[in-house]
C-alpha positions in Angstrom: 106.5 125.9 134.0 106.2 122.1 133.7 108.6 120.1 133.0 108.5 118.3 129.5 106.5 115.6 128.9 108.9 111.9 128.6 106.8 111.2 125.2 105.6 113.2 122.6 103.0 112.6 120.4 101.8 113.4 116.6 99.1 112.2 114.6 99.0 113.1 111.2 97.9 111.9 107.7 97.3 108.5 109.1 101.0 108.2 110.6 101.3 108.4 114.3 104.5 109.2 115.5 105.9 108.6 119.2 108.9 110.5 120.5 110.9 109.5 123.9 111.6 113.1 125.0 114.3 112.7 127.4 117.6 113.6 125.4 119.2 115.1 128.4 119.5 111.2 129.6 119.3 109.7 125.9 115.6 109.1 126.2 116.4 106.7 129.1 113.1 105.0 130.3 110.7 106.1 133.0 107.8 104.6 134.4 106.0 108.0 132.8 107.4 107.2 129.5 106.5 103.5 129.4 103.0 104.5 130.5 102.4 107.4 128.4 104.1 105.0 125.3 101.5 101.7 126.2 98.8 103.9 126.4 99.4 105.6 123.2 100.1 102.5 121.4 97.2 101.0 122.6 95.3 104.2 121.6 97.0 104.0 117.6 95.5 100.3 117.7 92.0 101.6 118.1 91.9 104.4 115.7 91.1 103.5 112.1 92.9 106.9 111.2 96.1 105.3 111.7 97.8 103.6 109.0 100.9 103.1 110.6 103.4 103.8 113.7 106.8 105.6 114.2 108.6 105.3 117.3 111.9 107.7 117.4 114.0 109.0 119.7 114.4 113.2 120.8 117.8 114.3 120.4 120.6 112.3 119.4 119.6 109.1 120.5 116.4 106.6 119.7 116.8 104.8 123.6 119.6 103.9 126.4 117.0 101.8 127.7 116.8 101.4 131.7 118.2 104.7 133.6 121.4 103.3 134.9 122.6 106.2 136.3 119.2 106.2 138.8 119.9 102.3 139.4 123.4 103.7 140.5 121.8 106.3 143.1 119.6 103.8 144.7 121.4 100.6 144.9 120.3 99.0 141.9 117.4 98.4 139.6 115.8 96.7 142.7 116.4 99.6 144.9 118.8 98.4 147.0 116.6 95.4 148.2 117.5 91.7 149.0 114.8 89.7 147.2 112.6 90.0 144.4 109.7 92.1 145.4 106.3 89.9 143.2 104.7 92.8 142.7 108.0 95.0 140.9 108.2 91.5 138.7 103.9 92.0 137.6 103.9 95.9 137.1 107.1 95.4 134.7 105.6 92.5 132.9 102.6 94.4 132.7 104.7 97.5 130.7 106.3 95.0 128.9 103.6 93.6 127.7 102.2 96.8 126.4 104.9 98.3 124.9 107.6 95.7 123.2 104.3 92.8 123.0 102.0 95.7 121.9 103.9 96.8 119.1 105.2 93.2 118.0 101.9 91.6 117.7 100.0 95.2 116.2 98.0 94.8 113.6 99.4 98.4 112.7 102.8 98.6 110.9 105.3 99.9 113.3 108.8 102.2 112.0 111.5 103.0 114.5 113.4 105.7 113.2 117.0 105.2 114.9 118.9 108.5 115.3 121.8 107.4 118.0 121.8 104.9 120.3 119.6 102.1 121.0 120.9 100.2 124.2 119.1 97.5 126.5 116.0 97.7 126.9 115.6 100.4 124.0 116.8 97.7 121.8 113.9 96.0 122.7 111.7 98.7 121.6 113.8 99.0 118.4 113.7 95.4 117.6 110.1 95.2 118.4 108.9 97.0 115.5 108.7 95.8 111.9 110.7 98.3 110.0 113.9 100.1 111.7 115.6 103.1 109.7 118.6 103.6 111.3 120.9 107.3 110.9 124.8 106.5 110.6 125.2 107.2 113.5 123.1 105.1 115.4 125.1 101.8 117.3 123.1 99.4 119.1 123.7 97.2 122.0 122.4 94.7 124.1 124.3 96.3 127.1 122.8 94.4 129.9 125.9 92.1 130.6 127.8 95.3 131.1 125.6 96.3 134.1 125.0 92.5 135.6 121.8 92.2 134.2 120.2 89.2 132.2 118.2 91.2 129.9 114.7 92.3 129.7 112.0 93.7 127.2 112.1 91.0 124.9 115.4 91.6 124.0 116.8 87.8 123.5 113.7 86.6 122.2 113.8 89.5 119.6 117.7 89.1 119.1 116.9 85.5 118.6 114.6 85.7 116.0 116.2 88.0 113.8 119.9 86.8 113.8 119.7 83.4 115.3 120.5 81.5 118.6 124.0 81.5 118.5 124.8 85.5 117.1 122.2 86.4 119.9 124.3 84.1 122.7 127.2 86.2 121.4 125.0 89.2 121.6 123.9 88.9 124.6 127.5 87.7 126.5 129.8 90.0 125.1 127.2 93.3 124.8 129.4 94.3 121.9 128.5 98.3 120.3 127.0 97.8 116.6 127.4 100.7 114.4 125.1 101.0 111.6 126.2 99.0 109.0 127.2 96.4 110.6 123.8 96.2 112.1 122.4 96.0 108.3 124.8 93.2 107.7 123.1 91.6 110.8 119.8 92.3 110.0 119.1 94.3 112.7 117.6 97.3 110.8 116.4 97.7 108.0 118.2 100.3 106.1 121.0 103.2 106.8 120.7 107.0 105.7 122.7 110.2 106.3 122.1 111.8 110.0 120.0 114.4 108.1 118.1 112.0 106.0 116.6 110.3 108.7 113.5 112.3 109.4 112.7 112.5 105.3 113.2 108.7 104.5 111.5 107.9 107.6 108.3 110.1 106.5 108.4 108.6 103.0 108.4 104.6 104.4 105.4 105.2 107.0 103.9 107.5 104.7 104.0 104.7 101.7 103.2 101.9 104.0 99.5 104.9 105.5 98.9 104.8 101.3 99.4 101.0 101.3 96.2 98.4 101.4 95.3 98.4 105.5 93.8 94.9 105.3 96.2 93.3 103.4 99.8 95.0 105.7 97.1 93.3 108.6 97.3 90.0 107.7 101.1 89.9 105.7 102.2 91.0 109.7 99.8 87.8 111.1 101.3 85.7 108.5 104.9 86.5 109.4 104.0 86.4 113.4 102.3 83.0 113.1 105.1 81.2 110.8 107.4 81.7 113.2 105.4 80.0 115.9 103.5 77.3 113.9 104.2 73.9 111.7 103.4 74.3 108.0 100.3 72.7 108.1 98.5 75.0 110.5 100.6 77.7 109.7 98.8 77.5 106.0 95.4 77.0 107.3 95.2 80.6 108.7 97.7 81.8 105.8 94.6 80.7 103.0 92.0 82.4 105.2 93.5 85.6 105.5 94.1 85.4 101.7 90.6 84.5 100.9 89.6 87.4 103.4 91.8 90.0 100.7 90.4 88.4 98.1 87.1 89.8 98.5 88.2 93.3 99.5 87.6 96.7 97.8 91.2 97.3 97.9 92.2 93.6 96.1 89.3 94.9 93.6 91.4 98.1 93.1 94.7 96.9 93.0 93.6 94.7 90.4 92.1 97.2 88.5 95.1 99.8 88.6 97.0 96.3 87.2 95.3 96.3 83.9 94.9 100.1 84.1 98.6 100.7 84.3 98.0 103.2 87.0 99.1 103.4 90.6 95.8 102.0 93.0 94.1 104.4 95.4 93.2 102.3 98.5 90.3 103.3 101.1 91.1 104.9 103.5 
């Protein structure tokens, strides 16, 4: 028999769900993971049946990010060697890149679904999507000071941009364990539910956001992404296009309609 795949993948009613399917290691990464979970997200982007994304966890935790207990048998994330090998530094950037970027810069709206743990570079993945429903007894962490790392996968970028520079310098220092509500108070996700309710309030969010009007979710996500990296002025110059660009659409035409109609709109699909 072979062994079980590190990510599992459902597509259904327009919501595509990932799993990271290692809970015997609390869905620690693997380079089979990270490439099965790039090529799937880069997959979702492409197909017009998918309204949106939800990355979860198997088991009872979302992701303990990097597998330190294989760092420990070989000597370290590096393997045991003296200098930085150039290629190790490209092939990660490259995962990177098509996993934490991927999903931060989608046009697709992305859902983690947080059962347990998300530590490291699983925070990354956590943080990197837009919406993150998170089960009480999920605790996040940045975790790499507690293993000598600096941190990788986004993480302080992402930690940055949601709680500011100086509660991600804390973040990052002290690697402190979050539990759930205190990650709401933070910011960090997005909204806490019973252990049990997670899979059910998870289902109705990406299922109202695959109902929801595809063009318009497209460009509210650009918005957000280029305000945070523009000045006002040329922030708003793409800000009016992408509004004009809805403004002509069937489902503006709809939603407008369903307005006067006092009914709930039906957007194409």
């Amino acid at each position: 028999m072979s062994a079980e795949p590190h990510l599992l993948t459902e597509t259904a009613d327009g919501v595509c769900t990932l799993t990271l399917n290692r809970p015997d290691r609390l869905n620690a990464l693997s380079a089979e993971m990270l490439e099965s979970l790039g090529a799937e997200l880069a997959r979702a982007e492409e197909d017009p049946e998918v309204r949106c994304i939800v990355l979860t966890g198997a088991g009872r935790a979302f992701c303990a990010g990097g597998d330190v207990q294989a760092f420990a048998e070989s000597g370290g994330e590096g393997g045991g060697a003296t200098e930085v090998d150039p290629q190790a530094v490209a092939e990660q950037l490259a995962r990177q890149e098509a996993t934490v970027a991927a999903m931060w810069q989608s046009s697709t709206p992305v859902v983690a679904a947080l059962p347990g743990a998300a530590a490291g570079a699983g925070l990354g993945l956590a943080l990197a999507a837009d919406l993150r429903v998170a089960s009480t007894q999920a605790v996040l962490t940045t975790a790499f000071a507690k293993v000598g790392l600096s941190g990788d996968f986004g993480v302080p970028w992402l930690l940055q941009r949601l709680v500011g520079s100086a509660r991600a310098t804390e973040l990052m220092l002290l690697s402190p364990r979050l539990d759930a509500q205190t990650s709401l108070e933070l910011g960090l996700v997005n909204r806490v539910v019973e252990p049990d309710a997670l899979a059910a309030e998870t289902t109705r969010l990406a299922r109202e956001l695959a109902d929801g009007p595809a063009l318009a979710q497209r460009h509210a996500k650009a918005n957000v992404r280029a305000a945070e990296l523009s000045t006002l002025t040329d922030y708003m110059a793409g800000e009016v296009a992408r509004h004009k660009e809805c403004g002509i659409s069937a489902d503006h035409a709809e939603a407008a309609l369903a307005f006067t109609q006092k009914r709930r709109p039906v957007f194409g699909r």
